[in-house]
C-alpha positions in Angstrom: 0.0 0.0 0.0 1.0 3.6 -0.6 -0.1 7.3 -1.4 0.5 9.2 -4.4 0.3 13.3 -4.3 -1.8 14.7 -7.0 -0.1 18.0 -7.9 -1.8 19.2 -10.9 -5.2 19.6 -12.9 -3.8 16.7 -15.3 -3.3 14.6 -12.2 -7.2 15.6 -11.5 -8.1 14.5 -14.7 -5.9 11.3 -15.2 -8.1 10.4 -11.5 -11.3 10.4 -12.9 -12.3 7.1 -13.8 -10.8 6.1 -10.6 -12.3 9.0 -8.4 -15.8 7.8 -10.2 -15.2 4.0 -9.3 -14.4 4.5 -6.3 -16.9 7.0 -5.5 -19.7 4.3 -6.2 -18.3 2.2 -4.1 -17.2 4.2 -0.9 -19.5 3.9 2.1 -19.8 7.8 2.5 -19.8 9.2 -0.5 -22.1 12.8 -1.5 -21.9 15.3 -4.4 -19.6 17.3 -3.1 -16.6 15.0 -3.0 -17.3 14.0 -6.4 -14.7 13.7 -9.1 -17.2 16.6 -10.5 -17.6 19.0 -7.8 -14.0 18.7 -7.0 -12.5 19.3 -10.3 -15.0 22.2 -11.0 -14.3 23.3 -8.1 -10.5 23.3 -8.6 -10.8 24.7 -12.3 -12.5 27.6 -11.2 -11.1 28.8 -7.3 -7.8 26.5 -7.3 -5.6 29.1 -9.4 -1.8 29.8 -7.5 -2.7 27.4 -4.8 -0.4 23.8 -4.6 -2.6 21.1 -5.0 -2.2 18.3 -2.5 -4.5 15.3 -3.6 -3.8 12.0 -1.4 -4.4 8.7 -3.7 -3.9 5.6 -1.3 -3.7 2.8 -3.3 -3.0 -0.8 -3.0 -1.1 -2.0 -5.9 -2.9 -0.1 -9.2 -6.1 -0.2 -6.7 -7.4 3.1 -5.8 -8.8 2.8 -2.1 -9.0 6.0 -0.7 -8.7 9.7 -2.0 -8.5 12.5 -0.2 -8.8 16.2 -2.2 -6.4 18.7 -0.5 -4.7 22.2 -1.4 -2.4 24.9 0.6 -4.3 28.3 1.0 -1.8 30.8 2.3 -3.7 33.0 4.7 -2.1 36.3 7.3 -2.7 36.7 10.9 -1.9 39.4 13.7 -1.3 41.8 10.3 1.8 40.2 8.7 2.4 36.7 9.7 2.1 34.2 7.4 0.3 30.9 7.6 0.1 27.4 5.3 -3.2 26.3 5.6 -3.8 22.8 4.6 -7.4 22.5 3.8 -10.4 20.7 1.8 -10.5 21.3 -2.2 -14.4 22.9 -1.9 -13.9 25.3 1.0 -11.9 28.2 1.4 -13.8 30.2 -1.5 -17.4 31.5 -2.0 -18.5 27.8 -1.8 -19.8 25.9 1.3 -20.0 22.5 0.7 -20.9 19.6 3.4 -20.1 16.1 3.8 -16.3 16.2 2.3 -15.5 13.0 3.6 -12.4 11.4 2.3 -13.4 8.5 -0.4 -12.9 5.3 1.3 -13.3 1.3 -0.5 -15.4 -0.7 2.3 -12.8 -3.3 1.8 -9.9 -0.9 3.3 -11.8 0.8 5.8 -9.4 1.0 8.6 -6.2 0.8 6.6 -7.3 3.9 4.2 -8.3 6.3 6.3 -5.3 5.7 8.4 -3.1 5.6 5.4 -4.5 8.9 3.9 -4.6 10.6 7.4 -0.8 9.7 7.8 -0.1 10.7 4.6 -1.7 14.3 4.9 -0.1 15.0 8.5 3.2 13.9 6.8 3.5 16.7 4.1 5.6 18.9 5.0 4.1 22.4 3.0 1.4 23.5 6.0 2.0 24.9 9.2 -1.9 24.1 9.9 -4.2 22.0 8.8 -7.9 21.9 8.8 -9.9 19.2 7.3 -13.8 20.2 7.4 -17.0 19.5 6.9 -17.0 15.7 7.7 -20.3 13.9 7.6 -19.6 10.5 9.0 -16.1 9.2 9.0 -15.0 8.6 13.2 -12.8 6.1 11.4 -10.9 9.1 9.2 -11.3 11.4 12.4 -9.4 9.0 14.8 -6.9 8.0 12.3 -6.0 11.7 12.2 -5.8 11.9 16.2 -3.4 9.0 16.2 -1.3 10.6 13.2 -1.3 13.9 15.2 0.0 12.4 18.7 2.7 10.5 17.4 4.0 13.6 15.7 3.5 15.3 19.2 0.9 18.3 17.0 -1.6 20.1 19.0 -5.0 19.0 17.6 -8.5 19.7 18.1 -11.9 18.2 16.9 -15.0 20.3 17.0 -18.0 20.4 15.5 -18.4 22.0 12.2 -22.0 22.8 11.6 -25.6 21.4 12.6 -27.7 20.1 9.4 -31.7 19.2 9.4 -32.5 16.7 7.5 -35.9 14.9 6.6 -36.1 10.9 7.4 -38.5 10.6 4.5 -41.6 8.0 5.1 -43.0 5.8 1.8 -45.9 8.3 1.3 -46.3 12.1 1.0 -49.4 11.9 2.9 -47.3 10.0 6.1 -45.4 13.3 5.7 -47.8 15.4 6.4 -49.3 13.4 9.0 -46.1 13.4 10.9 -46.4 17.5 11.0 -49.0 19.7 13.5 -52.0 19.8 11.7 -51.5 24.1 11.7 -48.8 23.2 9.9 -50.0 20.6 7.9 -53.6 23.1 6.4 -50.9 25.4 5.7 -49.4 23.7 3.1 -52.3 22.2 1.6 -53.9 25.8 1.6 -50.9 27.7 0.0 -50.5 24.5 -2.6 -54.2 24.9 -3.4 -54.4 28.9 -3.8 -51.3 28.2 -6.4 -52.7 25.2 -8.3 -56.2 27.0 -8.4 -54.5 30.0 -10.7 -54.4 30.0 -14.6 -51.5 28.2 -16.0 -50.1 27.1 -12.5 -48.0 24.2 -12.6 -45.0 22.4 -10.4 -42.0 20.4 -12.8 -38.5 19.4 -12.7 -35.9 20.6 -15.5 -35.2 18.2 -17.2 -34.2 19.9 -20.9 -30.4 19.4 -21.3 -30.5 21.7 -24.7 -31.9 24.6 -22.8 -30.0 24.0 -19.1 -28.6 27.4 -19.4 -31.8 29.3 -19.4 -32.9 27.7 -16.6 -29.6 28.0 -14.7 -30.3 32.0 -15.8 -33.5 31.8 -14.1 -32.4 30.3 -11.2 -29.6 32.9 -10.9 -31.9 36.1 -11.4 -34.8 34.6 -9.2 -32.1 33.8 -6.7 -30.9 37.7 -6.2 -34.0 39.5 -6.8 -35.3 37.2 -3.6 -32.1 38.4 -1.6 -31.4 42.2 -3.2 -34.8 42.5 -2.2 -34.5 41.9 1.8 -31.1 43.7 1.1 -29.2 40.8 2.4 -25.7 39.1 0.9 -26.6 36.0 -1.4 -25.0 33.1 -3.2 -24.8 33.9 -6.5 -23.2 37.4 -6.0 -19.8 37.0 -8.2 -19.5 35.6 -11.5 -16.9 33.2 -10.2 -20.0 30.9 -8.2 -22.2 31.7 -11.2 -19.6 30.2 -13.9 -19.1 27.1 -11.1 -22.3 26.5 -10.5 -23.8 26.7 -14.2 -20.5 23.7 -15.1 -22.0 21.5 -11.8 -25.3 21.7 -12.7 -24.0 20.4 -16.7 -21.7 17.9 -14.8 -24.2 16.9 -12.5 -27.2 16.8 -15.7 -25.3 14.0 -17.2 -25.2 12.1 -14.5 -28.7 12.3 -13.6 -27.7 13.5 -10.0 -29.4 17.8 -10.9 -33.2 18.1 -9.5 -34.2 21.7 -10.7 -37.6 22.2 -9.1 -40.0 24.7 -11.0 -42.8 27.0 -10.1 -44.4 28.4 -13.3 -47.4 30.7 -13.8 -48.8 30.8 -17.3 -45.7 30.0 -18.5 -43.4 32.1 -16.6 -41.2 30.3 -13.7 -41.8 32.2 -10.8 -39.8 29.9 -8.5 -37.4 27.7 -8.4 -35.0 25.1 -6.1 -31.6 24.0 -7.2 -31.0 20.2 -5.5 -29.3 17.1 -5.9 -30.2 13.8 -5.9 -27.3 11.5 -5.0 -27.8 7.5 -4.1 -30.9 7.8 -2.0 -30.5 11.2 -0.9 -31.9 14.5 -2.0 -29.9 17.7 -1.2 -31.7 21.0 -1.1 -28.8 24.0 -2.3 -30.1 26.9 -3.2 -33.1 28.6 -4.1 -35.1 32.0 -5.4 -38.3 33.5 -6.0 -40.1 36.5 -7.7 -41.0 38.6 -5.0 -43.6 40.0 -6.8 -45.0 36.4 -6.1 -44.3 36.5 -2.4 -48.5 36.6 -1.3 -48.1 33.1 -2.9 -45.7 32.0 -0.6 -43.6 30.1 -2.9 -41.0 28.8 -1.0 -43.3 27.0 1.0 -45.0 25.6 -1.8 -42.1 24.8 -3.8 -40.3 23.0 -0.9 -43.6 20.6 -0.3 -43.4 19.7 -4.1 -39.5 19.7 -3.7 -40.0 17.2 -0.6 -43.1 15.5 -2.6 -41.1 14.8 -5.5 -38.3 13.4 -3.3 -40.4 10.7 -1.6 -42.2 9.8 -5.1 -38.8 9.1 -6.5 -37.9 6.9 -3.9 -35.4 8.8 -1.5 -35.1 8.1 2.0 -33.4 11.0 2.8 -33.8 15.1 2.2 -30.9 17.1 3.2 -31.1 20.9 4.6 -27.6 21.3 4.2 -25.9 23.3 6.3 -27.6 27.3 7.1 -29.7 26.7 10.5 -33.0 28.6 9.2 -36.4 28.7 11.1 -37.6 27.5 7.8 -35.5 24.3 7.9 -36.8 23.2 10.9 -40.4 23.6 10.0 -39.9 21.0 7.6 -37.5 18.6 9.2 -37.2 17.1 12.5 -33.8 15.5 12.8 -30.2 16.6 12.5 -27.3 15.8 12.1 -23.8 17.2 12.7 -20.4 17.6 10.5 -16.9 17.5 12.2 -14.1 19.4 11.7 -10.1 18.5 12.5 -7.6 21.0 13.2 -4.1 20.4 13.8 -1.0 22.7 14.2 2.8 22.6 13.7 5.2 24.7 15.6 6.1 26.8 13.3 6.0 30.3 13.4 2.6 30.3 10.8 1.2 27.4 13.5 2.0 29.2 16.5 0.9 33.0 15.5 -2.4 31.0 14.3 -2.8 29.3 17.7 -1.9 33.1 19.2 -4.6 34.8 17.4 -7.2 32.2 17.5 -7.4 30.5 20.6 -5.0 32.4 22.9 -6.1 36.0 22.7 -10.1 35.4 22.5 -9.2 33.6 26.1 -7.0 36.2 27.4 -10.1 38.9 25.9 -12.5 36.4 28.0 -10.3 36.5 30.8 -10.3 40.4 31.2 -13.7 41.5 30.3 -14.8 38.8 33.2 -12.3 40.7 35.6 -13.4 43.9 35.0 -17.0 43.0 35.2 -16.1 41.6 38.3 -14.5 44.5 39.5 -17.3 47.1 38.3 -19.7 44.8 40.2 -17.5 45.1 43.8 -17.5 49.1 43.0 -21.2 49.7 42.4 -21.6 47.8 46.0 
């Protein structure tokens, strides 16, 4: 067994059949550590940063892969730190479940192999590997890798994601909700279906994807620009990303575009992915001219709907804690994130400004309120 270090985009490429076989057969494998999303994602943010891609292999066996990269980042105003770090985070982008690709039939030597292998490059002065769904195998394989190089480490929670544990019917659905709840949606469904030209689809035109990926983008701001709150598709760099996943992700039947249209017009829309027997809600946008129609609650029950008919078991919030989110769904889950640090000068001014100084500032501010408390006695 060894690990190869993936360097370049033509290393990327020369992965793919690979990445894709192994990818169907990992036990935790999602979208977003896809050979798709990861090379898109490298072709359009990855420019001047060294690519660090872990292959562990068993003879010519791919068994485990791991997507990394350097980002150099500056703390305490000129200090400068090597961050080791997922390919998908670290630009406008917020994927979940990056979970190294693991084969079942290697799934304690991989993960250790590939967490050894990361802690043993020798270009970081920290690293942080995020946005874990399920891998406590991965995650103590790096805790191991870490002590026996004597690295201060930490493991924390990432972020908290709802998620629907989807029943056989849409009807044991809505049962499972208060029945407020439940006339709601059947109210707000009925008020849209009862107007001229009303109708609920998924994309599914490949020739005209780029409209719709238009639509998406403009329904997406005007519902955003018009709160007068930041949103996702705000530079062309997520647009351009985005528009080659959602081709990507076309092919391979994994894109759900869910549609809202009123005589003819798409007033709404949801931009998910269906991946084994998941369905992962993204990103969304409405007319806000519309918004007396409440569309996102409509929308999300045929989203939801459409889910359960197709046979998923599962629809993921993603990560973003909204009231919204809980409405619909009941459980969570939680991601996981690894940090470790060198003692570098990069690792310690990182440790410094991170977890040092916030506990000094902690420290102080509860003296002083102390000591204003004693005075006003």
């Amino acid at each position: 067994m060894h690990v190869d270090v993936i360097t370049s985009a033509e290393g990327i490429e020369s992965l793919r059949e690979a990445w894709q076989q192994l990818s169907r057969r990992a036990l935790r494998a999602s979208p977003f550590n896809s050979w798709e999303w990861q090379s898109l994602w490298w072709k359009h943010y990855g420019a001047g940063h060294p690519l660090r891609i872990l292959a562990a292999r068993d003879g010519e066996r791919t068994i485990g892969i791991l997507p990394l990269y350097v980002q150099p980042r500056r703390v305490l105003g000129a200090i400068r730190v090597r961050m080791l770090r997922n390919v998908g985070t670290g630009g406008d982008t917020s994927p979940d479940d990056l979970d190294p690709l693991v084969d079942p039939d290697y799934a304690t030597e991989a993960p250790r192999a590939l967490a050894n292998a990361a802690l043993g490059l020798n270009d970081w002065d920290l690293v942080r590997i995020s946005d874990m769904g399920d891998s406590p195998d991965f995650l103590a394989a790096l805790a191991q890798a870490a002590s026996g190089r004597a690295l201060h480490q930490q493991c924390s929670p990432a972020a908290r994601i709802s998620y629907i544990a989807l029943p056989a019917t849409w009807d044991e659905y809505l049962t499972s909700l208060g029945g407020d709840r439940r006339y709601t949606i059947r109210k707000t469904r009925r008020n849209f279906e009862a107007l001229p030209g009303a109708r609920f689809y998924v994309w599914e035109d490949r020739e005209r994807l780029d409209e719709a990926v238009d639509r998406l983008v403009h329904l997406h701001r005007a519902r955003w620009q018009n709160r007068g709150e930041a949103h996702a598709f705000s530079t062309e760099q997520y647009v351009a990303f985005h528009r080659e996943v959602m081709h990507a992700f076309h092919e391979r039947n994994w894109l759900r575009l869910h549609c809202m249209e009123l005589d003819g017009q798409i007033i709404a829309m949801y931009y998910c992915y269906r991946h084994r027997d998941a369905v992962y809600y993204f990103q969304g946008g409405f007319d806000p001219s519309f918004s007396n129609l409440r569309p996102g609650l409509v929308l999300m029950g045929y989203a939801i709907e459409h889910a359960i008919g197709e046979g998923a078991t599962v629809f993921d919030m993603l990560r973003g804690e909204y009231e919204y989110k809980t409405q619909w769904a009941k459980s969570a889950r939680q991601t996981m994130q690894f940090e470790a640090h060198r003692n570098t000068l990069g690792g310690l001014a990182h440790r410094l400004r991170t977890e040092h100084l916030p506990a000094l500032k902690r420290g102080l501010a509860a003296r002083f309120g102390a000591r204003q408390a004693m005075t006003s006695h």
